[in-house]
C-alpha positions as CSV (number, residue, x, y, z in Angstrom):
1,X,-21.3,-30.2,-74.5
2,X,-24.7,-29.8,-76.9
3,X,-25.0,-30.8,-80.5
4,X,-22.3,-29.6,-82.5
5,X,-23.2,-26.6,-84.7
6,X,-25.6,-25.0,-82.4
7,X,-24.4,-21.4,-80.8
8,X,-24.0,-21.4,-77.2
9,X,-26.3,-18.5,-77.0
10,X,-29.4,-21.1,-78.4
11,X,-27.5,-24.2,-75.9
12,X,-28.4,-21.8,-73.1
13,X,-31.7,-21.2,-73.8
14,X,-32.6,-24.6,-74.3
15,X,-31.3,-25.5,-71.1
16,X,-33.5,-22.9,-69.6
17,X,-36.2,-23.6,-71.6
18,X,-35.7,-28.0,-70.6
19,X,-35.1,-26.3,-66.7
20,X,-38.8,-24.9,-66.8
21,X,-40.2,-27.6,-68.5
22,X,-38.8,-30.2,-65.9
23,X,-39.8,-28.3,-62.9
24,X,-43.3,-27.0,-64.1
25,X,-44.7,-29.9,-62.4
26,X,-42.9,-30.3,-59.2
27,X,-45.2,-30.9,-56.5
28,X,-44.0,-28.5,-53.5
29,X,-43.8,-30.1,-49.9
30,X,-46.8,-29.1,-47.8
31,X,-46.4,-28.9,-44.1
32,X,-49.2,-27.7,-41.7
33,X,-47.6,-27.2,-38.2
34,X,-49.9,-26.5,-34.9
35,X,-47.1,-26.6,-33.0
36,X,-43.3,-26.9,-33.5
37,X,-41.7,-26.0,-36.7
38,X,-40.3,-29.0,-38.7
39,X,-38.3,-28.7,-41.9
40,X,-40.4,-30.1,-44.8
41,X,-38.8,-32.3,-47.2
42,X,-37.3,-31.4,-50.1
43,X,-39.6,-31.4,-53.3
44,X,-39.5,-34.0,-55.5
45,X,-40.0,-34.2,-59.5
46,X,-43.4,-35.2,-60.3
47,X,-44.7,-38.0,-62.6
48,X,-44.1,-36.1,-65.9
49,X,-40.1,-36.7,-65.1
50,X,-39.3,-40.6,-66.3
51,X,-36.0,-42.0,-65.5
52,X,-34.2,-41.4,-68.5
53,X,-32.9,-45.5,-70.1
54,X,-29.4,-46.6,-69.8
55,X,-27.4,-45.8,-72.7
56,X,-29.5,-42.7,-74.0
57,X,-28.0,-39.2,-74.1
58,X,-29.0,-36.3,-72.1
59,X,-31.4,-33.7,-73.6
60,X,-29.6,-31.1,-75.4
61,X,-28.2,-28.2,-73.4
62,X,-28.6,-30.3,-69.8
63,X,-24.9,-29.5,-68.4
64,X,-23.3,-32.7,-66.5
65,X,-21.4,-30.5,-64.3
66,X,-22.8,-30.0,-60.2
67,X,-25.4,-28.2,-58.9
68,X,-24.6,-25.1,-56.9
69,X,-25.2,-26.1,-53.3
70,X,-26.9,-23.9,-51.3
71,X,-24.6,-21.7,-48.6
72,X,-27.4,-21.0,-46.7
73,X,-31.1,-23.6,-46.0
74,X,-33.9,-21.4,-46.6
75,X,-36.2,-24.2,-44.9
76,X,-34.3,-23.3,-41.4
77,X,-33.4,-19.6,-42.2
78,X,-36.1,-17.0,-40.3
79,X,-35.0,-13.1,-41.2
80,X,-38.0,-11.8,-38.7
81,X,-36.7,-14.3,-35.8
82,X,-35.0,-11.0,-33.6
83,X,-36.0,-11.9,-30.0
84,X,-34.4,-15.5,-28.9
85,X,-36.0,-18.1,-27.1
86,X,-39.5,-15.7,-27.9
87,X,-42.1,-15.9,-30.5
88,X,-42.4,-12.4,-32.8
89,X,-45.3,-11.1,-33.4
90,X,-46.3,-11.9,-37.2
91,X,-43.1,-13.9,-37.6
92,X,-44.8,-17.1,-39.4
93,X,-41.3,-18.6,-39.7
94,X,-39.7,-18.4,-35.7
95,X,-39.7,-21.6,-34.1
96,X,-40.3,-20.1,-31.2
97,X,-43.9,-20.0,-32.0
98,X,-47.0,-22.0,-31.5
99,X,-50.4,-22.5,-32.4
100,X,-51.4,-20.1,-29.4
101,X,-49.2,-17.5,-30.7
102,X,-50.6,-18.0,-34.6
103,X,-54.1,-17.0,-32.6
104,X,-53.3,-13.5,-32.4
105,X,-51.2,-13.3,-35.2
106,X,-52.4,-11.1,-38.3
107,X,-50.6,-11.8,-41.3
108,X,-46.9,-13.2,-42.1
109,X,-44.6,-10.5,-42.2
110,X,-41.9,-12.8,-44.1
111,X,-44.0,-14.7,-46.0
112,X,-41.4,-16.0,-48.7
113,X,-38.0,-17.0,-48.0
114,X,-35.7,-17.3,-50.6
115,X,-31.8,-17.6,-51.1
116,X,-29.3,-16.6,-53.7
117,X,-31.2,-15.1,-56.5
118,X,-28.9,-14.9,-59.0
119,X,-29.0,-18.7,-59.6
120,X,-31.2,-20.5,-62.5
121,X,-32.9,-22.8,-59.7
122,X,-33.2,-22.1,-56.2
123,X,-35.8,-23.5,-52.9
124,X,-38.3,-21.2,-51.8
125,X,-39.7,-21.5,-48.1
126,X,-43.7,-20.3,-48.6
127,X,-45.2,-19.5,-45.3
128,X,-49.3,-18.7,-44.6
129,X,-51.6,-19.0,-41.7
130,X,-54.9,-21.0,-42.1
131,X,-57.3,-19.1,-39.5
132,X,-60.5,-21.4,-40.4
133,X,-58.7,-24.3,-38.2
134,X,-59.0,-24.2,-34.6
135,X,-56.4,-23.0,-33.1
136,X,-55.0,-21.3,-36.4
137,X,-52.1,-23.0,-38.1
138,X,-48.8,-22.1,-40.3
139,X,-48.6,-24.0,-43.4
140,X,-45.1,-24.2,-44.9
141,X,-44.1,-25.2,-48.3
142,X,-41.0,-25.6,-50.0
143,X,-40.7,-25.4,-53.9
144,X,-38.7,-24.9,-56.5
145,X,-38.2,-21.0,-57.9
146,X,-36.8,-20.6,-61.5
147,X,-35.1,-18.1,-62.5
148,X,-36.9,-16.5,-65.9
149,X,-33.7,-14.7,-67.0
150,X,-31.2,-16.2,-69.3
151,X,-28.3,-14.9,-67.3
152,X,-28.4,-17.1,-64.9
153,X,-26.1,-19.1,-62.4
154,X,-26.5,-23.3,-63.3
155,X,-23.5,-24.4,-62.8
156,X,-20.7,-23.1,-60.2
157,X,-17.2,-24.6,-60.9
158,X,-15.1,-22.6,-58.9
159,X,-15.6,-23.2,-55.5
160,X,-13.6,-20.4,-53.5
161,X,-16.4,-18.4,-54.6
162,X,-19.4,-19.7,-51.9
163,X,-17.0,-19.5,-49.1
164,X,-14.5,-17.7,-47.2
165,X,-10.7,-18.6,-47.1
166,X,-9.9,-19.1,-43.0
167,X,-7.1,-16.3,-42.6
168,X,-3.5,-17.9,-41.3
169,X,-2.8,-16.5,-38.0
170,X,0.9,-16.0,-37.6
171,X,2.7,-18.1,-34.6
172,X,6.2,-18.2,-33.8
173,X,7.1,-20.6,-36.2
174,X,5.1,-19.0,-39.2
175,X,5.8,-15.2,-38.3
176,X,9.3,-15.1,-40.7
177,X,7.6,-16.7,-43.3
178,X,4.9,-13.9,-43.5
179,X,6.6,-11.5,-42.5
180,X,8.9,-12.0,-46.1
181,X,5.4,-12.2,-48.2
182,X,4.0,-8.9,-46.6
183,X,5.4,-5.7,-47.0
184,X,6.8,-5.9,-43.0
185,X,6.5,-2.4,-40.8
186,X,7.7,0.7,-41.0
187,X,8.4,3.3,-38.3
188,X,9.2,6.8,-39.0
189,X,8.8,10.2,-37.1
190,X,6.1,11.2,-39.4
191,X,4.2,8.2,-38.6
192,X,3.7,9.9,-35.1
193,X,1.7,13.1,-36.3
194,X,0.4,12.3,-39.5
195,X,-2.6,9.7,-40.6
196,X,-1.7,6.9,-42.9
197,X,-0.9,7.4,-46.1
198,X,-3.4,5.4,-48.1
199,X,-5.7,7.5,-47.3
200,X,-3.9,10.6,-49.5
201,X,-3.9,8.3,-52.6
202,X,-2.3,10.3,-55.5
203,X,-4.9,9.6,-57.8
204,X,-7.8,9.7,-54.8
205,X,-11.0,11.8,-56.8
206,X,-12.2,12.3,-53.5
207,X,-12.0,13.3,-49.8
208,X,-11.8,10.3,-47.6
209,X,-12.8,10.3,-43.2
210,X,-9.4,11.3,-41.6
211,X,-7.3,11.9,-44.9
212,X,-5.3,15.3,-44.6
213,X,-6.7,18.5,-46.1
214,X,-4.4,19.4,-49.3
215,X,-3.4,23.0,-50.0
216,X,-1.6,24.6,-53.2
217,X,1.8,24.1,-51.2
218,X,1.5,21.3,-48.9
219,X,-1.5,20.6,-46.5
220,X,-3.8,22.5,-44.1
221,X,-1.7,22.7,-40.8
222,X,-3.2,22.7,-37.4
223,X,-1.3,23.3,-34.8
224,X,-1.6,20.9,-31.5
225,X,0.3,19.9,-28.7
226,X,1.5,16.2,-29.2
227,X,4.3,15.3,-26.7
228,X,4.3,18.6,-24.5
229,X,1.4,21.3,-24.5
230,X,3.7,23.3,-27.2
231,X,2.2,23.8,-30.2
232,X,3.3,21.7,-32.9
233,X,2.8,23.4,-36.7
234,X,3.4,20.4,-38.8
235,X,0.4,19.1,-37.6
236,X,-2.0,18.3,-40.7
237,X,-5.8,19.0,-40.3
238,X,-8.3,15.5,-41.0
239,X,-11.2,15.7,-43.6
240,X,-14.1,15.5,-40.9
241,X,-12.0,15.2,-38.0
242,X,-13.7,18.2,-35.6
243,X,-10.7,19.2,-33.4
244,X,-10.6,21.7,-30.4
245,X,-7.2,22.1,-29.3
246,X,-5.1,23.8,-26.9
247,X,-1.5,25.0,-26.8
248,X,1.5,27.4,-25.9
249,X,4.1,29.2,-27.7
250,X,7.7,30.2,-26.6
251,X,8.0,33.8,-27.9
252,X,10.4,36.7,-27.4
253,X,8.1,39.4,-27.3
254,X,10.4,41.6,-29.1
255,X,10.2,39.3,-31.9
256,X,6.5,39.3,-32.2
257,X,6.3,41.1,-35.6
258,X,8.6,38.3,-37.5
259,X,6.7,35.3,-36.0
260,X,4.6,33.8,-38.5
261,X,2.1,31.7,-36.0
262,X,1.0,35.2,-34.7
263,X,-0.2,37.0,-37.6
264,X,-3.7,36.4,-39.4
265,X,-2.0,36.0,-42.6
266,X,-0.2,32.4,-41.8
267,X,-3.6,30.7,-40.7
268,X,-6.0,32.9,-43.9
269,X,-3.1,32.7,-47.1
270,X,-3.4,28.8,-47.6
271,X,-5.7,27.5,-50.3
272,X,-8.0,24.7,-50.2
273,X,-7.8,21.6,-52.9
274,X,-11.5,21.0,-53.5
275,X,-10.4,17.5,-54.5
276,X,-7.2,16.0,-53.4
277,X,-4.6,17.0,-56.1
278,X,-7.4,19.2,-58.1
279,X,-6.7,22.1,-59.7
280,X,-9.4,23.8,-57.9
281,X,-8.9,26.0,-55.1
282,X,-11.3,27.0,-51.8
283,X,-10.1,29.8,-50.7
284,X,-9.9,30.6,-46.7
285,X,-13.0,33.5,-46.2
286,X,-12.4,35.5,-43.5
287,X,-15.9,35.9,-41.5
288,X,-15.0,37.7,-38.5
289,X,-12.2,39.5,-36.4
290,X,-13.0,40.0,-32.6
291,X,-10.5,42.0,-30.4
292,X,-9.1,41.5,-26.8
293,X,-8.1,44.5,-24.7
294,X,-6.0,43.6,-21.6
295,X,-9.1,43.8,-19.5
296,X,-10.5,40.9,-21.3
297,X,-13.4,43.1,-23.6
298,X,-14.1,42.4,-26.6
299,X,-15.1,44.3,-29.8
300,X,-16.2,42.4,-32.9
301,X,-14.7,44.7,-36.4
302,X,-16.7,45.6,-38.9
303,X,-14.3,44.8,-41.6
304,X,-12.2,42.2,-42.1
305,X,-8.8,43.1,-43.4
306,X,-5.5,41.3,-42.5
307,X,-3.8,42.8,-39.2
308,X,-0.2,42.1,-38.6
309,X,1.3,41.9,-35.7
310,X,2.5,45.6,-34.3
311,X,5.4,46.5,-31.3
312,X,4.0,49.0,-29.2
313,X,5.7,51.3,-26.5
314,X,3.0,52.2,-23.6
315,X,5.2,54.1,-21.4
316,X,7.8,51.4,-19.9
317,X,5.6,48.8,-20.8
318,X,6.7,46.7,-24.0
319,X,3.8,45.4,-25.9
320,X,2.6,43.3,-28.9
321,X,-1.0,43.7,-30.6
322,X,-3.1,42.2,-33.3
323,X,-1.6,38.8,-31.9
324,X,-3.6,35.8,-32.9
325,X,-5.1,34.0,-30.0
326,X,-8.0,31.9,-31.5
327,X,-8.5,30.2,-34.5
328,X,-12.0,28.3,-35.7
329,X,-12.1,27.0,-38.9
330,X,-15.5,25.8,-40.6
331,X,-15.5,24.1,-43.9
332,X,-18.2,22.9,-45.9
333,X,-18.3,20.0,-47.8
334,X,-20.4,18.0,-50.1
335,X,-21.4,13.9,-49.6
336,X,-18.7,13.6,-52.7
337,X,-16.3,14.0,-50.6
338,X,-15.7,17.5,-51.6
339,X,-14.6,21.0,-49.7
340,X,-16.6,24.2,-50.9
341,X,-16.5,26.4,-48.6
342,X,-13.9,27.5,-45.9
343,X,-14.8,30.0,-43.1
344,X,-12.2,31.4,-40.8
345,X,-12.7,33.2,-37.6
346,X,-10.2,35.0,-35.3
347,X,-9.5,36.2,-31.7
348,X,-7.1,38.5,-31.6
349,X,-5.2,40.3,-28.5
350,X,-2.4,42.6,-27.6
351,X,0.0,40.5,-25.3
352,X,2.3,41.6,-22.2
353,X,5.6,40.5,-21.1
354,X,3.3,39.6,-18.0
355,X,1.4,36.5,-20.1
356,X,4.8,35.3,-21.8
357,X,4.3,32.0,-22.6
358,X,1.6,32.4,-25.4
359,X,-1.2,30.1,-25.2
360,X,-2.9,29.5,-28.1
361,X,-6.6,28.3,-29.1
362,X,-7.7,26.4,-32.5
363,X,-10.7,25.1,-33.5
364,X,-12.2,23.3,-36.9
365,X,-15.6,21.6,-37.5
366,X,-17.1,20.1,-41.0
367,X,-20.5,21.4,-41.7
368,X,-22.3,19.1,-44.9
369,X,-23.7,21.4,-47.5
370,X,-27.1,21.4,-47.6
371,X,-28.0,19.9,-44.5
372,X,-30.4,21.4,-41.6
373,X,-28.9,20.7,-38.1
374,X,-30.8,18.9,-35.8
375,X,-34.0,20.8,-34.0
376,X,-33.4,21.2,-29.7
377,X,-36.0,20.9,-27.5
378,X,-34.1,24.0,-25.9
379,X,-31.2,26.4,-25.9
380,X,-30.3,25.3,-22.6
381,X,-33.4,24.9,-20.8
382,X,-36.6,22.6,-22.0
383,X,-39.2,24.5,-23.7
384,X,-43.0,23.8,-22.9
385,X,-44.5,21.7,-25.2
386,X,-41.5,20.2,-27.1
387,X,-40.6,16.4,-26.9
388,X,-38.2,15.2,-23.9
389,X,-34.6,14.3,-25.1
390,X,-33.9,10.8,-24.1
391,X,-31.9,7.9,-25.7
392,X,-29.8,4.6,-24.6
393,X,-26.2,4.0,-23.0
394,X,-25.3,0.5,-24.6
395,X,-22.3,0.4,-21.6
396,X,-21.0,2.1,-19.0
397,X,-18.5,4.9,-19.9
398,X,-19.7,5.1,-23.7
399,X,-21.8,8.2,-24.8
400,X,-25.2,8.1,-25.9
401,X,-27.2,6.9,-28.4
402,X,-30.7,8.6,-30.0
403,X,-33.0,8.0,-32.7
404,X,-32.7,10.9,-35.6
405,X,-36.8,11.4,-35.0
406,X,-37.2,13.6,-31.6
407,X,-40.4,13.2,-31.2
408,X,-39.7,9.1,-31.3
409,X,-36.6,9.2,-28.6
410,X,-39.0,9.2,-25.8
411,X,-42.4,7.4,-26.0
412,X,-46.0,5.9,-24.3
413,X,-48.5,4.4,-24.9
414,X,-51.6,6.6,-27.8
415,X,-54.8,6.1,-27.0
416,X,-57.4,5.3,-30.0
417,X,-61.0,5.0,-30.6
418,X,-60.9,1.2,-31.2
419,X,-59.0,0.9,-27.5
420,X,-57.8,-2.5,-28.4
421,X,-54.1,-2.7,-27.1
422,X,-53.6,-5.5,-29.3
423,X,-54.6,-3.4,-32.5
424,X,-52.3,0.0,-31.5
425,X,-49.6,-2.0,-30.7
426,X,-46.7,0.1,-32.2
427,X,-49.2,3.3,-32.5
428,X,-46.8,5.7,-30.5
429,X,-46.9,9.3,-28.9
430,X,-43.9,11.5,-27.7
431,X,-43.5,12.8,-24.5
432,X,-43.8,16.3,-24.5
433,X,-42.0,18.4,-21.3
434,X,-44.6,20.3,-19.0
435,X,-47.1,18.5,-20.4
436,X,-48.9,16.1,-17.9
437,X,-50.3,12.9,-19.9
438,X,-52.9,9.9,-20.0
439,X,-53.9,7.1,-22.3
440,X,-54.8,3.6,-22.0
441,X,-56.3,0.8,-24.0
442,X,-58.7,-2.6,-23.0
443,X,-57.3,-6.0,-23.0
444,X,-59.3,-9.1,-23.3
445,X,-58.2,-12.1,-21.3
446,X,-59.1,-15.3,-22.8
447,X,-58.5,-18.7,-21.5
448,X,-56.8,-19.6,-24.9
449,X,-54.0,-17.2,-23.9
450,X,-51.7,-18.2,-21.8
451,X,-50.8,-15.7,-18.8
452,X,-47.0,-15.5,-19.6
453,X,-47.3,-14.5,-23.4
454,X,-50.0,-12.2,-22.4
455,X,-47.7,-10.6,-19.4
456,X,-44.8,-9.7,-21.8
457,X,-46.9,-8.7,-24.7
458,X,-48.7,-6.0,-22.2
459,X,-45.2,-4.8,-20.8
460,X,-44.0,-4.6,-24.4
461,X,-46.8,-3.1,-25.5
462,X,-46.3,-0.3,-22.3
463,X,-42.3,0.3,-22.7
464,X,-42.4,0.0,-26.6
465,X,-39.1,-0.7,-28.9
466,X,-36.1,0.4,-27.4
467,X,-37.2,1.8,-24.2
468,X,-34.7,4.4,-22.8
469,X,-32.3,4.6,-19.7
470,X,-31.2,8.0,-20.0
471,X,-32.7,11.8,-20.2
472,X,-31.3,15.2,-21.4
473,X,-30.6,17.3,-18.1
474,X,-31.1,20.5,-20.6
475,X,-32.9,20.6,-24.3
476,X,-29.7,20.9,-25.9
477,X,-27.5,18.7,-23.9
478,X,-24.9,16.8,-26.0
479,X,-24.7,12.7,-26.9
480,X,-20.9,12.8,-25.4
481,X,-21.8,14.4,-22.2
482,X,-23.1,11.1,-20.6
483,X,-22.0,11.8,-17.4
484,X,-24.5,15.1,-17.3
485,X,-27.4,12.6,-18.3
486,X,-30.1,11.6,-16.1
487,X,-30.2,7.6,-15.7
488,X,-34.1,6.7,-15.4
489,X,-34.7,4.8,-12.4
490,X,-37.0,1.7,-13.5
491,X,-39.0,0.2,-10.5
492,X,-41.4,-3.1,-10.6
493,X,-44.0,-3.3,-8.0
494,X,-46.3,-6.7,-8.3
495,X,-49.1,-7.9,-5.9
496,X,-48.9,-11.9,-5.8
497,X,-52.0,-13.6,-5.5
498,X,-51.9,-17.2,-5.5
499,X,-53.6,-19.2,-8.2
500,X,-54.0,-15.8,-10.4
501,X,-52.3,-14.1,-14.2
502,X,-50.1,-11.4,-12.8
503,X,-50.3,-8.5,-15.5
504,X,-48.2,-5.4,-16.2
505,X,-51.1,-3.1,-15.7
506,X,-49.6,0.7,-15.7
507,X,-46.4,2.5,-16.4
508,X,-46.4,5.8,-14.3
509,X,-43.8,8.1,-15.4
510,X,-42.6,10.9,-13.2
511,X,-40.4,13.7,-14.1
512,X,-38.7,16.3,-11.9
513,X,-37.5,19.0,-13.2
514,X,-36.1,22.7,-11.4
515,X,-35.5,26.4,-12.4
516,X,-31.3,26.4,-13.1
517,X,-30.0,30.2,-13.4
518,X,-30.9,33.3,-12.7
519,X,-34.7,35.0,-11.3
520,X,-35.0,36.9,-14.9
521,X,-34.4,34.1,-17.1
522,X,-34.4,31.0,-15.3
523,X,-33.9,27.5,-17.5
524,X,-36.0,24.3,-17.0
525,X,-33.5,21.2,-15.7
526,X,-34.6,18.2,-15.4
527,X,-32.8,16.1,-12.2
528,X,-34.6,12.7,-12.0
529,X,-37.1,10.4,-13.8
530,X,-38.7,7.2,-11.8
531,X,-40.7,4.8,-14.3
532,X,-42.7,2.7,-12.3
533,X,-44.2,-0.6,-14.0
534,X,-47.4,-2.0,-12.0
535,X,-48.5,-5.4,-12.1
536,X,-51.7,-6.9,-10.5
537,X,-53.2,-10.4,-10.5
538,X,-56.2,-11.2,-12.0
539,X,-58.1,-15.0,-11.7
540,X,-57.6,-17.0,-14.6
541,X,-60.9,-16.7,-17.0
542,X,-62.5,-20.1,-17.4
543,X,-63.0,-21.6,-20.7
544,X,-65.6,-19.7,-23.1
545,X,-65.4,-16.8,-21.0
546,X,-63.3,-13.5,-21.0
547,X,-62.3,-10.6,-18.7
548,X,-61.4,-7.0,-19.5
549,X,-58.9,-5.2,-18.1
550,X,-58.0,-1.8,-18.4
551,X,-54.0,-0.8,-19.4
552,X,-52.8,3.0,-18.8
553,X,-49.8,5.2,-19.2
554,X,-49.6,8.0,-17.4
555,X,-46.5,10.9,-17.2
556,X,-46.3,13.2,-14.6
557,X,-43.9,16.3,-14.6
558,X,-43.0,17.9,-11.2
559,X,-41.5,21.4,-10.3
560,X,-39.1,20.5,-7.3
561,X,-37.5,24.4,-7.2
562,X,-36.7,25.5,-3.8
563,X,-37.7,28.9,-3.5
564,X,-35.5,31.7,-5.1
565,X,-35.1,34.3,-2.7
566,X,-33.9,38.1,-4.7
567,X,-29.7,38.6,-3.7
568,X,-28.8,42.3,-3.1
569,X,-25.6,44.0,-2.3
570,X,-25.7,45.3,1.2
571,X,-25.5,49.3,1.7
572,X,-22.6,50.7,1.7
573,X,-21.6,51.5,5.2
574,X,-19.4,54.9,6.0
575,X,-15.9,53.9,8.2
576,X,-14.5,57.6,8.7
577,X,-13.0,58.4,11.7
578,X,-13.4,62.6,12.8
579,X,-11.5,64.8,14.9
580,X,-12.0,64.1,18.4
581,X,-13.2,68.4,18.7
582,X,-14.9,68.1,15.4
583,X,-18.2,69.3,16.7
584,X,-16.9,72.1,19.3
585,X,-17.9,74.2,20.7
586,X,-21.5,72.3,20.1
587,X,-20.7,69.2,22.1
């Protein structure tokens, strides 16, 4: 506690204002490294600091309470440290890194380390490179940062706060015991077909991922088959859930006019919250109605008024039109987590005692309001000149993953003027179907570099970040399809030479692609890519000398179509059988 009569607010400036004053003349710790990193020592107070005399009091507004320990060392803690047991490239901080590494360094991409902000006082980790040495070095220091704001942490007293309580995992002999604390299980028949209910919050001022879409009456239902392949009704449709579902009906055809599942008006008359438990309605729009005669055509209406469901005599045939057979839903929404818009499109058909069970098709997707979708690289075949569609399986059976940029999902090296392949390192171009390419930069070899780091900076330098293992068969092939994906076959060939630097020298890329479809419009497939990585072996460069070598890229794109040969029916060939005295008396 401070003088009494002072405010607190003027105790806490004091403090911060004796907290500056002390620590304006800390000396940080200075560490040069050539080599491994060591943690510097702490800083210490410099000479302005006496030891304060036995018996005096504390300066006014100096709390007696703890210092907040630190959760985390900023002295051993390295944000840019990604690849283990490997130096990164302009990572001052990695261990991993030595005095040959700092030689082709450029700057410190992390050059200040620092922990919990929020805290009056707090160790900074400084890191710089000193190029004028030979080889260059990392300095490191670790000082004292303060904290200019008055709202500040100085003192933490309660503890729980800097740590995380260990969860009890329940046993056989504590399992009653939580199981009276928690609110237990429950089990219900609803449970089965309907998502949990904290997502429908009464009071939720938004739609949540998988919460049921609320209507005036009830919720959105959408039919699907659950235990059998009958259609269930009670089934309630997710907030972004995109669901394409099959199912049959039981129906007495006679009947067909007073079941509500067949007619437009049970799947169009339900209107949308906007919010859950809103007072605002989306109303289900209509956008199209497309017919189905019994010889499967179809014919899209120009209007779209409500049909019902109509009994029809054609001669001793019984039979039912305007029934509904598809159902596709699209509804917008907003990143609020709100619905705008709803589109509804039908199939409808006239049904036979023939086709009795009814099967049934629904559909619903989420579009986000003003959003663009994604750009192809072609609807289905590749176009000429757009970028090739690649991206990574992270394990077998799981679907694909790609970068949002197209033109960065599939990648070589980019030539420049400088041709330094240290200096483009990162400097990217897309590879662009039909299009045959070349680039390539120089590399100095120096004896100061040793072969290994050299080797994997050259083949990281030729693969780039995130290399992939899979291509698009077709420009507009989807992420879940994986099995329709083309793996890339990745082959190493190396010449050994003994006594020699063995060097990733190339990457040759080679696409094959065919015509797919018809002779009038046939669509570009592709059906195997081979990446081949080639190494040679160079002498090592003695000391104050240097060689250069030369490091390409090349991708090659080959048409492997067997010949199309034109299909036509044969003639038509007349089997008629005359009179034997057809021709009499001329034969």
């Amino acid at each position: 506690m401070g003088p009494r009569g002072l405010p607190p607010l003027l105790l806490v400036l004091l403090s911060c204002w004796t907290s500056v004053s002390a620590q304006a003349g800390a000396t940080p710790a200075v560490t040069t490294e050539r080599l491994n990193y060591t943690e510097a020592a702490p800083a210490t107070l410099g000479p302005s600091v006496q030891p304060r005399p036995p018996g005096t009091s504390r300066p006014p507004g100096r709390s007696s309470g703890p210092r907040p320990t630190p959760v985390t060392d900023v002295a051993a803690l390295c944000v840019c440290d990604l690849s283990p047991a490997q130096c990164d490239i302009n990572c001052c901080c990695d261990p991993d890194c030595n005095s040959v590494d700092f030689s082709v360094f450029s700057t410190c991409s992390v050059p200040v380390v620092t922990g919990d902000s929020q805290f009056c006082s707090q160790k900074a980790a400084i890191y710089s490179l000193n190029f004028t040495a030979n080889p260059p070095q990392r300095i490191f220091k670790l000082v004292d940062q303060i904290n200019p704001s008055i709202f500040c942490i100085r003192n933490t007293n309660y503890k729980p706060a800097i740590s995380f309580i260990n969860p009890e995992v329940p046993d056989e002999n504590s399992f009653d015991k939580l199981m009276k604390t928690s609110d237990g299980f429950t089990l219900n028949a609803e449970s089965d077909i309907s998502f949990p209910t904290k997502l429908d919050a009464t009071h939720a001022a938004k739609y949540e991922y998988g919460a049921r879409l609320q209507t005036s009456d009830s919720f959105l239902r959408f039919p699907s088959p659950l235990t059998s392949s009958l259609c269930t009704d009670n089934n309630p449709a997710a907030f972004l859930v995109n669901q394409a579902v099959k199912c049959t009906r039981e129906i007495n055809l006679e009947e067909c006019e007073k079941i509500e599942a067949l007619g437009m008006a049970y799947y169009s008359s339900p209107e949308i919250l906007r919010v859950p438990n809103s007072r605002t309605k989306v109303p289900i729009t209509v956008k199209s109605i497309i017919i189905q005669s019994l010889n499967k055509t179809l014919t899209r209406l120009e209007n779209t008024i409500i049909l019902q469901p109509a009994l029809i005599n054609a001669g001793p045939v019984r039979l039912c039109s305007n029934v509904v057979l598809e159902v596709k839903y699209s509804l917008t929404y907003t990143d609020a987590g709100e619905v705008t818009e709803a589109d509804l499109s039908f199939l409808l058909g006239t049904v036979s005692s023939v086709v009795v069970p009814l099967q049934q098709k629904f559909e619903i997707h989420f579009i986000q309001q003003n959003t663009k979708p994604l750009p192809l690289s072609g609807n289905p075949g590749y176009v000429v000149g757009l970028p090739l569609v690649a991206g990574v399986q992270p394990q077998k059976g799981s679907g694909i993953i790609q970068t949002t940029n197209r033109y960065g999902q599939f990648t070589i090296l980019r030539s420049t003027t400088e041709q330094d392949c240290l200096a483009i390192e990162g400097i990217r171009t897309p590879v662009l179907f039909g299009y045959n390419m070349q680039s390539g930069c120089k590399l100095r070899l120096t004896k100061a570099l040793p072969c290994w780091l050299m080797a994997q900076k050259v083949e990281s330098l030729l693969k780039g970040q995130g290399f992939p293992d899979h291509v698009a068969p077709f420009g507009n092939s989807r992420a879940q399809d994986a099995l329709d994906w083309v793996p890339i076959h990745f082959i190493t060939q190396s010449y050994n030479v003994k006594d020699s630097c063995q060097l990733p020298v190339a990457l040759v890329v080679e696409v094959k692609w065919t015509k797919y479809g018809s002779l009038l419009n046939p669509q570009a497939r592709v059906v195997n890519v081979t990446a081949h990585l080639i190494s040679s072996s160079f002498p090592e460069p003695d000391a104050g000398n240097e060689k250069i070598i030369l490091i390409s890229t090349a991708v090659t794109f080959v048409d492997v179509s067997a010949p199309a040969e034109a299909g036509f029916r044969a003639l038509p060939t007349i089997n008629a059988r005359l009179p034997f005295n057809f021709f009499f008396p001329f034969v």
